[in-house]
Biotite code that builds the C-alpha atoms (Angstrom):
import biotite.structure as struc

atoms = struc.array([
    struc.Atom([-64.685, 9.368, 31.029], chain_id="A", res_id=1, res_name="UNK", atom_name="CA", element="C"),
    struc.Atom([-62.005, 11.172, 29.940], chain_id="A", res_id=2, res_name="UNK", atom_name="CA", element="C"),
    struc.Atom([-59.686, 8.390, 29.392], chain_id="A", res_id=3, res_name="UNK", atom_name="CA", element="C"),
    struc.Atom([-60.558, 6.920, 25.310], chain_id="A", res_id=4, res_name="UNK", atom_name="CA", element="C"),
    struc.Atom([-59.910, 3.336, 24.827], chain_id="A", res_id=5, res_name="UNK", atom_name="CA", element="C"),
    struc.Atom([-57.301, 2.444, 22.264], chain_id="A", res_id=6, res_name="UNK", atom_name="CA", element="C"),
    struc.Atom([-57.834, -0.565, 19.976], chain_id="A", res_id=7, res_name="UNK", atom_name="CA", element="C"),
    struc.Atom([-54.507, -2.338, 18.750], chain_id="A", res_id=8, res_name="UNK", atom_name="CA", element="C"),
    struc.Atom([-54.175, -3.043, 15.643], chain_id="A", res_id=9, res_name="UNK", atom_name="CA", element="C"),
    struc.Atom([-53.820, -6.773, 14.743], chain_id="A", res_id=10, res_name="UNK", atom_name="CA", element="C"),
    struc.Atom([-50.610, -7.005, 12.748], chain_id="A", res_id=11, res_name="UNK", atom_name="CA", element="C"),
    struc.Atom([-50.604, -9.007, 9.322], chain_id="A", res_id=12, res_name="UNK", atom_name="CA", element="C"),
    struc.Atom([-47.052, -11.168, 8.372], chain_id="A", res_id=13, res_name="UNK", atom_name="CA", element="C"),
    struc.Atom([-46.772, -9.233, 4.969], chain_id="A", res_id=14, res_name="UNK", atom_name="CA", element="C"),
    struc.Atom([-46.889, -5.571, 6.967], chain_id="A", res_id=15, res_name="UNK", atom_name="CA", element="C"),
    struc.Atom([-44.261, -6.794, 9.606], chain_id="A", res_id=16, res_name="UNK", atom_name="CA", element="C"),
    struc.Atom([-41.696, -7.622, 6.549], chain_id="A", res_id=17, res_name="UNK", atom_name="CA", element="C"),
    struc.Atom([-42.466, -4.609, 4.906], chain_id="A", res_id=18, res_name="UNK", atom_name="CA", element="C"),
    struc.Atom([-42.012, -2.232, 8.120], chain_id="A", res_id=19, res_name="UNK", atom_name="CA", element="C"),
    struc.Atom([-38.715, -4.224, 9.312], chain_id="A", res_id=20, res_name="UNK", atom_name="CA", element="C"),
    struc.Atom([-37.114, -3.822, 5.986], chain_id="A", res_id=21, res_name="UNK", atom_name="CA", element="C"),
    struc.Atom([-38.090, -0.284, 5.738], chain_id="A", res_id=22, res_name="UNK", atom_name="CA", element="C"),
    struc.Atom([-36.358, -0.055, 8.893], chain_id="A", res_id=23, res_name="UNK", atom_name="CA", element="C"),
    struc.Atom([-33.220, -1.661, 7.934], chain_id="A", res_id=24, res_name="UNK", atom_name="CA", element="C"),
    struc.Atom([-32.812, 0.403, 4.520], chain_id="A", res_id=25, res_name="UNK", atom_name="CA", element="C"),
    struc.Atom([-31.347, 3.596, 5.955], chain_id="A", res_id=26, res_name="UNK", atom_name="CA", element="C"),
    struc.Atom([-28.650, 1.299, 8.348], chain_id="A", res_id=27, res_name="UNK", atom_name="CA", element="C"),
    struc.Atom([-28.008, -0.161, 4.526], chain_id="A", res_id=28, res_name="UNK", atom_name="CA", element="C"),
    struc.Atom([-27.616, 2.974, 3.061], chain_id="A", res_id=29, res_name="UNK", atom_name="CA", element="C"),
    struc.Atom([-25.251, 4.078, 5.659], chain_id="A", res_id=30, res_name="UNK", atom_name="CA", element="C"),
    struc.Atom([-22.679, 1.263, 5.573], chain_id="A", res_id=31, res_name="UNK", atom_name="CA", element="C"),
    struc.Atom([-22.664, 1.607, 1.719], chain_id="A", res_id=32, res_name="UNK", atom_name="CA", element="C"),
    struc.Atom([-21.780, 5.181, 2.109], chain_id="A", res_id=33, res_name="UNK", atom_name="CA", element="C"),
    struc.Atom([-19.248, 4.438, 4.813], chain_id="A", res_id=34, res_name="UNK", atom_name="CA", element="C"),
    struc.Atom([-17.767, 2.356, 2.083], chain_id="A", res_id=35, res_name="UNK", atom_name="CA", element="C"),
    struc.Atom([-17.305, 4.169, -0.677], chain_id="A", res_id=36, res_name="UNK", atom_name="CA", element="C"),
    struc.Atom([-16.402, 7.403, 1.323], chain_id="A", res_id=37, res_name="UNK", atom_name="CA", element="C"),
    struc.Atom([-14.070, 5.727, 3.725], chain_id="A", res_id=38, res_name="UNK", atom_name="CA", element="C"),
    struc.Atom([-13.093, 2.439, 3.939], chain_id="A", res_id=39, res_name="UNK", atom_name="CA", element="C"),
    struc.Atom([-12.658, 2.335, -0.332], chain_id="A", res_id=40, res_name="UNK", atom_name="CA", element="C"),
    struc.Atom([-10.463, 5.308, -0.424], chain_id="A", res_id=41, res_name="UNK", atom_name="CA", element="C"),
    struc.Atom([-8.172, 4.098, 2.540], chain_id="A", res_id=42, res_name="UNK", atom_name="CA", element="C"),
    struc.Atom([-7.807, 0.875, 0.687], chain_id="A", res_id=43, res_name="UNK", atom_name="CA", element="C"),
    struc.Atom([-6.462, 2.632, -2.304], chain_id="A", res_id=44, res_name="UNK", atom_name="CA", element="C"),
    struc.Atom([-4.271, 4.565, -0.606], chain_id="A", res_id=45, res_name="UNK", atom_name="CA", element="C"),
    struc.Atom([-2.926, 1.654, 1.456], chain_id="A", res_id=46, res_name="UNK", atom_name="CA", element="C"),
    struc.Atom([-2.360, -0.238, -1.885], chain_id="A", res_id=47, res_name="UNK", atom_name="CA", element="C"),
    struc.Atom([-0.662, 2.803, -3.137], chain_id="A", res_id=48, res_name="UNK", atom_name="CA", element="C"),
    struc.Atom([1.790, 3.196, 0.256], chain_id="A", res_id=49, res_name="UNK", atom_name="CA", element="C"),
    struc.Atom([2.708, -0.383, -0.763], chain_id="A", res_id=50, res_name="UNK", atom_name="CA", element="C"),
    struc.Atom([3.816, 0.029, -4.286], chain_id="A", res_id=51, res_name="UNK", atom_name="CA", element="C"),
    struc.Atom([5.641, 2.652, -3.205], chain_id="A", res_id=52, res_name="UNK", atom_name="CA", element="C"),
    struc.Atom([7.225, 1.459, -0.673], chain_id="A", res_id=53, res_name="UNK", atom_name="CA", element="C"),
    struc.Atom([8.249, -2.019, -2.806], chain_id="A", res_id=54, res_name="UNK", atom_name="CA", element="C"),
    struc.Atom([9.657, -0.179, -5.416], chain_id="A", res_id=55, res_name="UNK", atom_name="CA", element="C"),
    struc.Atom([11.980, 2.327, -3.864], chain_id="A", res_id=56, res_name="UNK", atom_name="CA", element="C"),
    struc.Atom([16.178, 1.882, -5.272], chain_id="A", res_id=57, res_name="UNK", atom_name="CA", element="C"),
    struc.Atom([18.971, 4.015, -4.390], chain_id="A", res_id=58, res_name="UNK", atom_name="CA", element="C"),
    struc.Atom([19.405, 7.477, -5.028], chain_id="A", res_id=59, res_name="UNK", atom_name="CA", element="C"),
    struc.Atom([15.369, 8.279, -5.017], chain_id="A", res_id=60, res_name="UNK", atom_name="CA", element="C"),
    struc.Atom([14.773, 11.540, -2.516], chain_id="A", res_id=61, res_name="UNK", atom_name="CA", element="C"),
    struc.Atom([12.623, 10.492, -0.059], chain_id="A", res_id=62, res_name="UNK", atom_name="CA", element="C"),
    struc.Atom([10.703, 12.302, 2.629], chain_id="A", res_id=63, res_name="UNK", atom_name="CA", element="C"),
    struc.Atom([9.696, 10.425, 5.844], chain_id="A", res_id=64, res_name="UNK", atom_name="CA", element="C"),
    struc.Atom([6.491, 10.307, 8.059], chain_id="A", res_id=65, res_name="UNK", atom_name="CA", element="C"),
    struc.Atom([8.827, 12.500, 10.285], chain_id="A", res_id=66, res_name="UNK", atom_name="CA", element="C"),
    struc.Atom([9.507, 14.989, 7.783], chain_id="A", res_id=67, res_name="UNK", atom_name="CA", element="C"),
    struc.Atom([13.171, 13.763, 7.485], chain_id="A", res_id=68, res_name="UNK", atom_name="CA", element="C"),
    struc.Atom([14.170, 14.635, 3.649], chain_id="A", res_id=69, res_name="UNK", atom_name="CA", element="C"),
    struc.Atom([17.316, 12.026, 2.111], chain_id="A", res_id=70, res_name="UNK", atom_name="CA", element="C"),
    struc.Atom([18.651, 10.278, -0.513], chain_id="A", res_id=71, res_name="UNK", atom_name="CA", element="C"),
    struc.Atom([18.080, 6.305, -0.384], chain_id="A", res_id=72, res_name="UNK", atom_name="CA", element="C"),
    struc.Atom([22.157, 5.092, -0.351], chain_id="A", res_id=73, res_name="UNK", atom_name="CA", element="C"),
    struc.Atom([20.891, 1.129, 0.792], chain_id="A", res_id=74, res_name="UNK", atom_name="CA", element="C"),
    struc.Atom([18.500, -0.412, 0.519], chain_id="A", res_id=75, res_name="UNK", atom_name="CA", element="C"),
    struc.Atom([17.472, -3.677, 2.817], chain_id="A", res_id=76, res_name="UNK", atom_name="CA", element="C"),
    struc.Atom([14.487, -6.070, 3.335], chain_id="A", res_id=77, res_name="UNK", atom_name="CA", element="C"),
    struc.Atom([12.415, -3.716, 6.171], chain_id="A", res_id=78, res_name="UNK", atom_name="CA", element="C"),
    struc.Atom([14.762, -0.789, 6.298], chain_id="A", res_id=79, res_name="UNK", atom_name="CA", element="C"),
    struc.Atom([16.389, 1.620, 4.085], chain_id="A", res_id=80, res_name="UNK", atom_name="CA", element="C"),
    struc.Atom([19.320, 3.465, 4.882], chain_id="A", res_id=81, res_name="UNK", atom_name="CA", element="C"),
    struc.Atom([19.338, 7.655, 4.209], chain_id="A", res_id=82, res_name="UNK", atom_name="CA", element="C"),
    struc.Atom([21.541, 10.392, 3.747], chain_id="A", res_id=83, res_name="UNK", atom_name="CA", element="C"),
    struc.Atom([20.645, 13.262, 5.072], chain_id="A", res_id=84, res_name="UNK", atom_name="CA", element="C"),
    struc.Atom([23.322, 15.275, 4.597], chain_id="A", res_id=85, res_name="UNK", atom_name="CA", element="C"),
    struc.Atom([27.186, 14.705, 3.464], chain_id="A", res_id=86, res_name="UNK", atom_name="CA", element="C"),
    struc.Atom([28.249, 12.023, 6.049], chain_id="A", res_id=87, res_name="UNK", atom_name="CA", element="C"),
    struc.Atom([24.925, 11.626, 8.155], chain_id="A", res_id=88, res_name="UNK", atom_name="CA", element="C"),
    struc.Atom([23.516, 8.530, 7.310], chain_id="A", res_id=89, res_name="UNK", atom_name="CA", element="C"),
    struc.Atom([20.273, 7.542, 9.137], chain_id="A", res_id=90, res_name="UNK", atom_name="CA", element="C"),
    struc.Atom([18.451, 3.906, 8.947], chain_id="A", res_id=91, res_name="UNK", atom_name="CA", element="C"),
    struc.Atom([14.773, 4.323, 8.867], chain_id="A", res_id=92, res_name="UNK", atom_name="CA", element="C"),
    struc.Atom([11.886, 1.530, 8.218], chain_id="A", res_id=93, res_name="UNK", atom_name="CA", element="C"),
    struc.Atom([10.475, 1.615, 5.297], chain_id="A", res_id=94, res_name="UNK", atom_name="CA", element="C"),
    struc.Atom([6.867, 1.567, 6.118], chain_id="A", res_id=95, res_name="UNK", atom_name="CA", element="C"),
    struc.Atom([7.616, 5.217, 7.645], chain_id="A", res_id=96, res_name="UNK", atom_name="CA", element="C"),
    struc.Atom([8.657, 6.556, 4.233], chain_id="A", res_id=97, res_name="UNK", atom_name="CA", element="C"),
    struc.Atom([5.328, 8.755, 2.863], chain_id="A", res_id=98, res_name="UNK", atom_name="CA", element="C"),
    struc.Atom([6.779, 10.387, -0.142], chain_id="A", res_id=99, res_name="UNK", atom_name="CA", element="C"),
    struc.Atom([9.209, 9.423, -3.036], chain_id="A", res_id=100, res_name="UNK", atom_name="CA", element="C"),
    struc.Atom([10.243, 13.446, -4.298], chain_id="A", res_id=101, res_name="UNK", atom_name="CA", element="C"),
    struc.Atom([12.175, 12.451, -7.167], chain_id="A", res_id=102, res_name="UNK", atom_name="CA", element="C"),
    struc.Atom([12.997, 8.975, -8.551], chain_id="A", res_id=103, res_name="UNK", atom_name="CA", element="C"),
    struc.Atom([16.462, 8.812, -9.808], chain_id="A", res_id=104, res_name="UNK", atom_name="CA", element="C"),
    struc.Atom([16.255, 7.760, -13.864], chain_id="A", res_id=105, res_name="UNK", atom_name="CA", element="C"),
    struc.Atom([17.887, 5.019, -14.761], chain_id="A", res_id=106, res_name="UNK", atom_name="CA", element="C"),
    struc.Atom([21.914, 5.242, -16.185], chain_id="A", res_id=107, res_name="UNK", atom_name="CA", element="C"),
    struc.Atom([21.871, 6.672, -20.011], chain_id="A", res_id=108, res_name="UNK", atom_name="CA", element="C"),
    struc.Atom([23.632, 4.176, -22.657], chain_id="A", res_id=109, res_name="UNK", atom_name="CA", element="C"),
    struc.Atom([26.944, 5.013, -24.004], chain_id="A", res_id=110, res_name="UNK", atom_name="CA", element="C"),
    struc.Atom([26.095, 6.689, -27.163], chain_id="A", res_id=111, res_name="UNK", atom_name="CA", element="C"),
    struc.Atom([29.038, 8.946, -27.172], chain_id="A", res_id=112, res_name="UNK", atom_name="CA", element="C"),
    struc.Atom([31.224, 5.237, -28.808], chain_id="A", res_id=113, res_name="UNK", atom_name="CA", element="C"),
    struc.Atom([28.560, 5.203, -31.571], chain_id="A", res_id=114, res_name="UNK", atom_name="CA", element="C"),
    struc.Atom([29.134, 8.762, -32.864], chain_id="A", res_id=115, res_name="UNK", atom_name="CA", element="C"),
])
């Protein structure tokens, strides 16, 4: 008496597609945000780490991931050799280097022979 029966509802094929793709959208929405707030922007800045990393020479200031702060005097295929300070050299790998400070600019010409 006080129990009410309950009638289920027979389900129709174009309802069920409906319902399970509104259930998918917002696990959509969420790995497309995902992308372009994380994985995109790490991508970059991998990309970036690279470029840097491929095009340091000698003499650029460098700073690495342990806050070490030198001059590039060699360069080699994975490692670079710094100087810290007059006579204290210190071989680091270069995928530790996070920061070129200054790039050192490439010799001037001899103009003083032309004047």
């Amino acid at each position: 008496m006080f129990i009410t029966p309950a009638y289920a509802q027979a389900a129709s094929g174009g309802d069920s597609m409906n319902a399970m793709f509104l259930q998918l959208l917002p696990l959509v929405f969420i790995v497309v945000i995902f992308y372009f707030l994380l994985i995109r922007p790490q991508q970059r800045r991998l990309k970036a780490h690279q470029e840097m990393i491929s095009n340091l020479k000698r003499g650029d200031v460098i700073v690495t991931s342990g806050g070490l702060i030198g001059t590039i005097k060699v360069v080699a295929d994975d490692e670079v050799r710094i100087e810290l300070a007059p006579n204290t050299e210190v071989r680091v790998v270069r995928s530790t280097i996070s920061e070129v400070r200054a790039k050192k600019e490439p010799a001037p010409a001899n103009d003083s022979a032309a004047n």
